[in-house]
N, C-alpha and C positions, 0 to 999 in steps of 0.2 A: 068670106075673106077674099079679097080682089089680090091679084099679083103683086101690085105695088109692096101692099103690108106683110105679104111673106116673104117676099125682098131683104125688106127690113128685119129680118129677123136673125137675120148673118149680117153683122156691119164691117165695114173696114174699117183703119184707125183712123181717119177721118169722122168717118160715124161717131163709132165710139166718144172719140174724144169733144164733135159738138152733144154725143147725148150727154155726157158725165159734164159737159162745162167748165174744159180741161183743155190747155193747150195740147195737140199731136204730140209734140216730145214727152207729154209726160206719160203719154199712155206707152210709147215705145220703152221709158223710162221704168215705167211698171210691172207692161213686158219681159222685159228683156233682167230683171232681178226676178220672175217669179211670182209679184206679188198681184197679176190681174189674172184673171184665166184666158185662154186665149191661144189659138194653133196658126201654126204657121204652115199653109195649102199651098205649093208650089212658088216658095220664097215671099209669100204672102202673110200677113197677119191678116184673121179673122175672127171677130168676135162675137157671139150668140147673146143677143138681148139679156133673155131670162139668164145666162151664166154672170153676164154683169148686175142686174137685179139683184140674185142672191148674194155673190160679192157686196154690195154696198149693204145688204141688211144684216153681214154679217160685221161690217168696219161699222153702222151704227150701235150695235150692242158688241161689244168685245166681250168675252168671258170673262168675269169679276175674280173667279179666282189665281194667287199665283202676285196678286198686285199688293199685296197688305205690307211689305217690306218696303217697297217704296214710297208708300204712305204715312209711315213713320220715321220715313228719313234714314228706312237700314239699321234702326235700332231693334236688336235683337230681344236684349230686356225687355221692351213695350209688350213683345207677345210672351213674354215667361213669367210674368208677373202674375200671381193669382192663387 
């Protein structure tokens, strides 16, 4: 592993946001609600490759359950029927 690619492995939001293919505000935007992981190192944001990897494989499979109300439009009869 040569310096460069261990470099890489802390990005700033710069980074970040050409890795994700995202404009910089929205990662700040992401940030700053919570919903990216992500530390801020002497008024700095910093982001760890693999912490964004697992983040995205967790936004492509979301947990299935919890969603079945929404899918019937909030009708409660749909699941009491039986």
């Amino acid at each position: 592993m040569d310096g460069s690619e261990c470099m890489k492995e802390i990005m700033t939001p710069r980074d970040a946001a050409e890795y994700l293919s995202v404009h910089v505000r929205t990662i700040y935007r992401l940030v700053k609600h919570g919903e990216i992981p992500g530390r801020k190192i002497g008024g700095s944001w910093r982001f760890k490759r693999h912490a964004l990897d697992r983040w995205l494989s967790i936004r492509e499979d979301p947990p299935s359950n919890g969603g079945d109300s929404s899918s019937n439009g909030g009708d409660p009869s749909s699941k009491d029927k039986g």
